[in-house]
C-alpha positions in Angstrom: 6.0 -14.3 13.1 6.8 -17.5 11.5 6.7 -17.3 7.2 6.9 -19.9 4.9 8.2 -18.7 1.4 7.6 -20.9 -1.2 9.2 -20.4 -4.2 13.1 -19.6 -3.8 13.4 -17.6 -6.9 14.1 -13.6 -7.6 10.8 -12.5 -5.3 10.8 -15.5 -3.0 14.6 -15.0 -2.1 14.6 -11.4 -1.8 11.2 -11.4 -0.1 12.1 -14.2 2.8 15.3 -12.5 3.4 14.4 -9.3 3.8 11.1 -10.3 6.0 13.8 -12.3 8.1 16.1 -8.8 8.4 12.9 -7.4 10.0 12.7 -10.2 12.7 10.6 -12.8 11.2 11.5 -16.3 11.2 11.3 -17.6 7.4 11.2 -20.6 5.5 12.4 -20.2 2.1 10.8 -23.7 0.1 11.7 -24.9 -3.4 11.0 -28.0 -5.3 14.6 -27.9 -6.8 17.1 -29.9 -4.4 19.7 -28.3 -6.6 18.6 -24.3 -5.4 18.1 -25.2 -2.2 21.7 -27.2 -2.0 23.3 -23.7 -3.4 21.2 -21.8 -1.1 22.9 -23.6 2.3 25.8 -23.4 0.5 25.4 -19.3 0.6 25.5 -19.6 -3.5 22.9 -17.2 -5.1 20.5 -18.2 -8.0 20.3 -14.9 -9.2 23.0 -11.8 -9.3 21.1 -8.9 -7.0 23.4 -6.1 -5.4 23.4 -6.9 -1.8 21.6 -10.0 -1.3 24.5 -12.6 -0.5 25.0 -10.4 2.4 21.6 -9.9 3.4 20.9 -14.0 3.2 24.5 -14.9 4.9 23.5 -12.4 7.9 20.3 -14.0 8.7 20.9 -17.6 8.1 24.1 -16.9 10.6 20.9 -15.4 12.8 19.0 -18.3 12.7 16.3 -16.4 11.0 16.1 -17.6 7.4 16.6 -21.4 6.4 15.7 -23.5 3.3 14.0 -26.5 2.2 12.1 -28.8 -0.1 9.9 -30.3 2.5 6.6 -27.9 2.2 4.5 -29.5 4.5 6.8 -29.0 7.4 8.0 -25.6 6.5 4.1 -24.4 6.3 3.5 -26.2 9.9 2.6 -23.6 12.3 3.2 -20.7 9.8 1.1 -17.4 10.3 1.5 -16.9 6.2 2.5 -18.5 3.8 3.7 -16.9 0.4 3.0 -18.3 -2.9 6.3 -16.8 -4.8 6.6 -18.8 -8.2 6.6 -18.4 -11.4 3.9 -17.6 -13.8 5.6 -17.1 -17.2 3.3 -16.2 -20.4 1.8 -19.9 -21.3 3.3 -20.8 -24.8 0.7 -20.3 -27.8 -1.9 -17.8 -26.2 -0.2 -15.0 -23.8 -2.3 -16.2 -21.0 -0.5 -16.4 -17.6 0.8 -20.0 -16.3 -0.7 -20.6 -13.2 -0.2 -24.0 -13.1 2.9 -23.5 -10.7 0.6 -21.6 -8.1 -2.0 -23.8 -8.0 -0.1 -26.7 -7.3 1.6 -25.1 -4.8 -2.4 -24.4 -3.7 -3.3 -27.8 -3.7 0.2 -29.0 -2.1 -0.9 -26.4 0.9 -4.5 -27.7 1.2 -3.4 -31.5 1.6 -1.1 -30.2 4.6 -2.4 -27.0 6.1 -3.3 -27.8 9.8 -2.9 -24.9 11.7 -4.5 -21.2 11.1 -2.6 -19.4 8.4 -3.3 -16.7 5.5 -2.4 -17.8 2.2 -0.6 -14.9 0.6 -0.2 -14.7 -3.5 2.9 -12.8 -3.5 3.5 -14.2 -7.8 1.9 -11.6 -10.2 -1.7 -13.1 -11.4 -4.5 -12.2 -13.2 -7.6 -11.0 -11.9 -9.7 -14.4 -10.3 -7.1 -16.4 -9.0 -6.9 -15.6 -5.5 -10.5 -17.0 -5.7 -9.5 -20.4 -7.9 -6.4 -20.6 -5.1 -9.1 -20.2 -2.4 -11.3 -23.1 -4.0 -8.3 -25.7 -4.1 -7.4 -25.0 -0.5 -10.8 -25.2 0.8 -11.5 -28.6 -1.5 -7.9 -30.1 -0.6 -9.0 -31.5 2.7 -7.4 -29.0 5.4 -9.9 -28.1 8.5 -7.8 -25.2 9.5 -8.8 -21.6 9.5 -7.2 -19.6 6.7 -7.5 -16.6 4.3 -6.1 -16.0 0.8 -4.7 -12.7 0.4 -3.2 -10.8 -2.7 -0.6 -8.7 -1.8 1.9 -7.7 -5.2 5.5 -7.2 -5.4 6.5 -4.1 -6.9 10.4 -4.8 -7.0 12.9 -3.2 -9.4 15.4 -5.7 -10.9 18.7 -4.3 -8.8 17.5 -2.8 -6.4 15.0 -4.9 -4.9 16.2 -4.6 -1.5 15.9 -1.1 -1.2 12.2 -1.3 -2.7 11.1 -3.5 -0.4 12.9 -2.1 2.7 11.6 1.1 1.6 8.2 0.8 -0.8 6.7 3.4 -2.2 3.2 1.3 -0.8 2.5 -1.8 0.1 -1.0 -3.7 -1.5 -2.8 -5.7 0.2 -6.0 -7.7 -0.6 -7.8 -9.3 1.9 -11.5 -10.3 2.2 -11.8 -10.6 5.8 -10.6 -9.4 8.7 -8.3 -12.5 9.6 -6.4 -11.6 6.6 -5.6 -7.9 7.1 -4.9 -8.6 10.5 -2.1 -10.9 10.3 -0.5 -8.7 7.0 -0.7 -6.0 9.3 2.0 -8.1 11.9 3.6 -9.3 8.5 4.6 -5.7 7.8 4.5 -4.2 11.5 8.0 -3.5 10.6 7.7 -0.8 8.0 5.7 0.8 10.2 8.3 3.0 11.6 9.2 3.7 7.7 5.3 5.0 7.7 5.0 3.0 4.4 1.7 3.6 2.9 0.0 0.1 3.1 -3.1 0.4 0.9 -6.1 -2.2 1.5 -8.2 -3.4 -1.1 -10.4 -6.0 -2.2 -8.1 -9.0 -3.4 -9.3 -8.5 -7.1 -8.4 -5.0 -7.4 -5.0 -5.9 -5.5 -4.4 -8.2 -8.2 -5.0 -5.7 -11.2 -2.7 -3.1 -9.6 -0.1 -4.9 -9.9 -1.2 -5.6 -13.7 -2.0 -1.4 -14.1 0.9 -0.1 -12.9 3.4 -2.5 -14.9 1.5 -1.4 -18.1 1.7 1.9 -17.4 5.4 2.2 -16.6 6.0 0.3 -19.8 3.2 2.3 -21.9 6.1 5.8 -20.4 8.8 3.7 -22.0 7.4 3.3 -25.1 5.7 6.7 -25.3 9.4 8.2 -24.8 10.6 5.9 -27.2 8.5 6.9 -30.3 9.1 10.6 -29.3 12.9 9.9 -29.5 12.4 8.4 -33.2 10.1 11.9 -33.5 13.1 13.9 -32.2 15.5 12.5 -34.8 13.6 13.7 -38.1 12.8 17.1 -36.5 15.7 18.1 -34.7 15.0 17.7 -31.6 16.8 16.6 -28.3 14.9 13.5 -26.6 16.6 13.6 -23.5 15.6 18.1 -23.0 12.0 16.8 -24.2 12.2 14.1 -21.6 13.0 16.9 -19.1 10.7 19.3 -20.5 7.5 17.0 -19.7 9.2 15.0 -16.5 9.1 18.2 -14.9 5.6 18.2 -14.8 3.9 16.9 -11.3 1.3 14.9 -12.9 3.8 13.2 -15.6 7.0 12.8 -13.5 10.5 11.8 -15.1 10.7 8.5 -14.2 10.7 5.7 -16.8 11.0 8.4 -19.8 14.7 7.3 -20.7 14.7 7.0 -24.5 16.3 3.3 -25.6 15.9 0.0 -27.0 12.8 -1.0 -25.2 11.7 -2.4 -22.5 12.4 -6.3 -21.7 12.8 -8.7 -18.0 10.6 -10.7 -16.4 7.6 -8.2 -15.6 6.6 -5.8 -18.3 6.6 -8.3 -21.4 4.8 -11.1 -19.6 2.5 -8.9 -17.5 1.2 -6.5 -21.1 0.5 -9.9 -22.4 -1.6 -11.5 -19.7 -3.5 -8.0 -19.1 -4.4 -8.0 -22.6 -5.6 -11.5 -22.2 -7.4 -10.8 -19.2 -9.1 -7.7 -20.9 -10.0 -9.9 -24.2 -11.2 -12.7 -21.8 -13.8 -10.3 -19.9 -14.3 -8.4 -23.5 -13.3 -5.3 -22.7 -10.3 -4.1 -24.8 -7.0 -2.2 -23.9 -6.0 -1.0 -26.7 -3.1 1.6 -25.4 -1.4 -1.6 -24.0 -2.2 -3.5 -27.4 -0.3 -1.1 -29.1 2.5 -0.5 -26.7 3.5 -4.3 -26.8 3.1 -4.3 -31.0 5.9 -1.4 -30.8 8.0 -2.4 -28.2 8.4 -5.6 -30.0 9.5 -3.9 -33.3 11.5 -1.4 -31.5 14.7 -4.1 -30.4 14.7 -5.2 -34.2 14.6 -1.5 -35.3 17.7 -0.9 -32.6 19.9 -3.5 -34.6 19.0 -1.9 -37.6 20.3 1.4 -36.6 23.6 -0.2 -35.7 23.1 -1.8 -39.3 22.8 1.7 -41.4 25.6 3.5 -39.2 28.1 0.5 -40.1 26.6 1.1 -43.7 26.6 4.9 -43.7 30.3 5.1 -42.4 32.1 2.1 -44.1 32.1 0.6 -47.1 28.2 0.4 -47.5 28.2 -3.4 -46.4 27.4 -4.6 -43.0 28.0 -8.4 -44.2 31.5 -9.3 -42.6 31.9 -6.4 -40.4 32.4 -7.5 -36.6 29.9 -5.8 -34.2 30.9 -5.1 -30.1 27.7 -5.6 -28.0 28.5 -3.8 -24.8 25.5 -5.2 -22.3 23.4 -8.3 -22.6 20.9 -8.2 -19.7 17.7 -6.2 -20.3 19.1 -3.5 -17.7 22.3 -3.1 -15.3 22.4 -5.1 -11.7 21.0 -7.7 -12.7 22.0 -11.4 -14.2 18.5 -11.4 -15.9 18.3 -12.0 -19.8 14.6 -12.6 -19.9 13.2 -10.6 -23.0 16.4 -8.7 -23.6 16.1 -6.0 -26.4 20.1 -7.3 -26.5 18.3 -11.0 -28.2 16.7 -9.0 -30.8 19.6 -6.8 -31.5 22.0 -9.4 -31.6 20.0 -11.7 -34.0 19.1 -8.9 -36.3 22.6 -8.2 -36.8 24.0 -11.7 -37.3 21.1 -11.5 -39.8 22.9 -8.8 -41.5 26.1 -10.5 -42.0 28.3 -9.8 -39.3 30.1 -10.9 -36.4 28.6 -9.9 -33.1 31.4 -9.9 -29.6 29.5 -9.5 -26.7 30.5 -8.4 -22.8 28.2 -8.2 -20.0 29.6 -8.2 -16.1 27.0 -10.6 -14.8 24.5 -11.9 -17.8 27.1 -13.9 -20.4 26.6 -17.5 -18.7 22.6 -17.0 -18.8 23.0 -14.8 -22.5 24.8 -17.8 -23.8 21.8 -20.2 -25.0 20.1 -17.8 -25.9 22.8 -15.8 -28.0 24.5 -18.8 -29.4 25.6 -16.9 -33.1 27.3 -14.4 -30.1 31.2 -14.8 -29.6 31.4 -14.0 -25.7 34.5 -11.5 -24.7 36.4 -11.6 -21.3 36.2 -7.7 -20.9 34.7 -5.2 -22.8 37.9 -3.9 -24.5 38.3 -7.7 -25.7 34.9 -7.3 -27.6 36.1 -3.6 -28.5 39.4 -4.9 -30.2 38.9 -5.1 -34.1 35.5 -3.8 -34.5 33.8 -2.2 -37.1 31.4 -1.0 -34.6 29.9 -0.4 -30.9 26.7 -1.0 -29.7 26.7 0.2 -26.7 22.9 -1.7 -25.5 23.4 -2.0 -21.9 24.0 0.8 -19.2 26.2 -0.7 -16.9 28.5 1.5 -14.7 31.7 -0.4 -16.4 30.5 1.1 -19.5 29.6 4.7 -18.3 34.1 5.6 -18.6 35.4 4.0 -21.1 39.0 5.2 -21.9 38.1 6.7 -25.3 41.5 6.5 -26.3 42.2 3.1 -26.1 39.1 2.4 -27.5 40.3 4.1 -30.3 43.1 2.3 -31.0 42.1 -1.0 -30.7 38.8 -0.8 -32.4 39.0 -1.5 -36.2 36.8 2.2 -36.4 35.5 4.4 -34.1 31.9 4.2 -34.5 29.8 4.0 -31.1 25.9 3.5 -31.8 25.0 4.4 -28.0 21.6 2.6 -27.2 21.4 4.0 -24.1 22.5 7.8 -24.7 24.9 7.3 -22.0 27.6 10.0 -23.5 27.5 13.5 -24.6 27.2 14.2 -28.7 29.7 16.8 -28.7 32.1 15.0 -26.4 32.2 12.0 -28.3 33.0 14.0 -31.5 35.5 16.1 -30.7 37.1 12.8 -29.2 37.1 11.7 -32.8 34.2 9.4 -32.6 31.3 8.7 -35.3 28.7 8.4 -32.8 24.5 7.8 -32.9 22.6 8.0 -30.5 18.4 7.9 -29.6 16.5 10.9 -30.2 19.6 13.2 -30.7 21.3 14.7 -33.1 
């Protein structure tokens, strides 16, 4: 089948190639000549594990190409994928859609041939019918359908979730539609991928359920592990305890410094939006967002009070290693970082924040501009009063402990992510903190 992607971002890129890996001849389309220049020059926009490869392998193939010309990318397409942005507008928490429905309007003035218009960008309930209205009043006589069918792609290993989902949503009105998804996807057939068909509203608040949920489990875990600390307890046996149940699971109940990226914060906000618009209130979610957003401040002042507790009773002047900058490992992405919060609360405090990340210090850096950046993690190490340890990369998971203890100024590690063992790190010689252990 021939696709057009438009929208040659994290979802677009990783979509188009992997559709093109199953066979499909794809169009990835973007507005910026810069991207797209990158993009033939086999340069990624984003850091993803495996995706170079995957996008080198097909354009050699013939399979995947770019462009900025929509209107002869979309010619003859069987679907075309709206895959852009829709960031949290500024002042209100409502979802930008301007992005999609230009890109509506844009395929309504072109559109010649039959095609099913596929709103692949996470959107609030409606707008698969608003989408639907620009086509149909943008001048195109051609058949078509608009379709809802939601990306459910983890930040690092996107490739493997869409290769292998756990279920594909689809929501189509009409039988055109779910025919044509059906060839889309023919692939994953052999997979026996669950694909699930719905109407295209309910398709669309999935998407908006499920990322509220899994952030509603991080923040559950995460005011247990605070629980943990005054009582005694271990988090990460709690964590277990209930995980181990079938109907709770243990996924997304890792105690830390809440969640960030460019789902959960954007898509809590524009479900409690949506809920408020049609007056009926979510308040689990309301609440979930109000403590996830004081948990990253509350993280920095837990690196604040250790430096207190187990120095000089000061944090003004004392210099602060941030290991990990992007809101989780395998990926570039600094979007709502808990490691913003952190960072700024500290330098707050009085002291001198050195930061390493493997992949996110170019996009970190305008957005952490009181942050020295380091050329390793030792580098930030060397010196320092302190370790925050915010981000669980696999660099950070071995750290020689000896030579962390001879360069740093004290041997303090405040570990975010409870990546080491208590007693290990103490009969190493380390003062070390942790979440939800004691």
């Amino acid at each position: 089948m021939k696709i057009a992607m438009v929208g040659a971002g994290y979802v677009g890129l990783v979509s188009g190639a992997c559709f093109a890996d199953f066979g499909h001849d794809v169009v990835c389309i973007d507005k910026d000549p810069a991207k797209i220049e990158s993009l033939l020059a086999g340069i990624m926009p984003i850091y993803e594990p495996g995706l170079a490869e995957l996008v080198a392998t097909n354009v050699k193939a013939g399979r995947l190409s770019f462009s900025t010309d929509l209107a002869s990318a979309i010619d003859g397409a069987d679907a075309i994928f709206i895959a852009v942005g829709t960031p949290s507008r500024r002042g209100d928490g409502h979802a930008d859609l301007s992005f999609v429905y230009e890109v509506a309007r844009e395929v309504g003035a072109h559109l010649k041939t039959p095609a099913v218009i596929v709103t692949k960008s996470t959107v609030p309930v409606g707008t698969g019918d608003e989408v639907e209205r620009i086509i149909a009043e943008s001048g195109t006589k051609a058949q078509f359908a608009v379709v809802s069918n939601p990306e459910f792609l983890r930040e690092g290993a996107a490739i493997t979730d869409f290769k292998r989902p756990d279920r594909i949503v689809i929501g189509a009105e009409d039988e055109f539609g779910r025919q044509v998804m059906n060839e889309v996807y023919r692939p994953l057939f052999l997979n026996k991928a669950p694909i699930l068909f719905t109407s295209r509203r309910s398709a669309e608040l999935i998407k908006y359920a499920a990322n509220a949920f899994l952030a509603t489990k991080i923040t559950f875990i995460n005011e247990m592990a605070d629980l943990c600390e005054k009582v005694g307890a271990d988090v990460q046996d709690l964590a277990r305890g209930i995980g181990l149940d079938n109907r709770i699971g243990a996924k997304f109940l890792h105690a830390g410094p809440g969640y960030g990226g460019s789902c959960f914060p954007k898509d809590t906000l524009a479900l409690l939006k949506t809920a408020e618009d049609y007056d009926s209130p979510t308040r689990i979610v309301e609440a979930v967002v109000k403590v996830n957003d004081s948990r990253k401040r509350a993280m920095g002042r837990k690196v604040i009070e250790t430096l207190e507790k187990h120095g000089d009773g000061s944090a003004r002047g004392k210099r602060v290693a941030m290991l990990g900058l992007t809101f989780k490992p395998n990926t570039d992405d600094m979007r709502d970082s808990p490691a913003i919060a952190i960072a700024q609360t500290l330098i707050d405090a009085g002291t001198q924040v050195v930061a390493y990340d493997p992949e996110g210090m170019e996009l970190a850096r305008p957005l952490m501009p009181g942050v020295e950046m380091a050329g390793s993690p030792y580098e930030a190490i060397e010196g320092a009063d302190a370790i925050a340890l915010v981000t669980e990369w696999d660099a950070f998971r071995a750290l020689d402990l000896k030579r962390v203890k001879q360069i740093a100024r004290a041997p303090v590690l405040v570990d975010l992510r409870n990546v080491y063992e208590p007693a290990e790190m103490r009969a190493a010689g380390f003062v070390y903190v942790s979440v939800g252990r004691v």
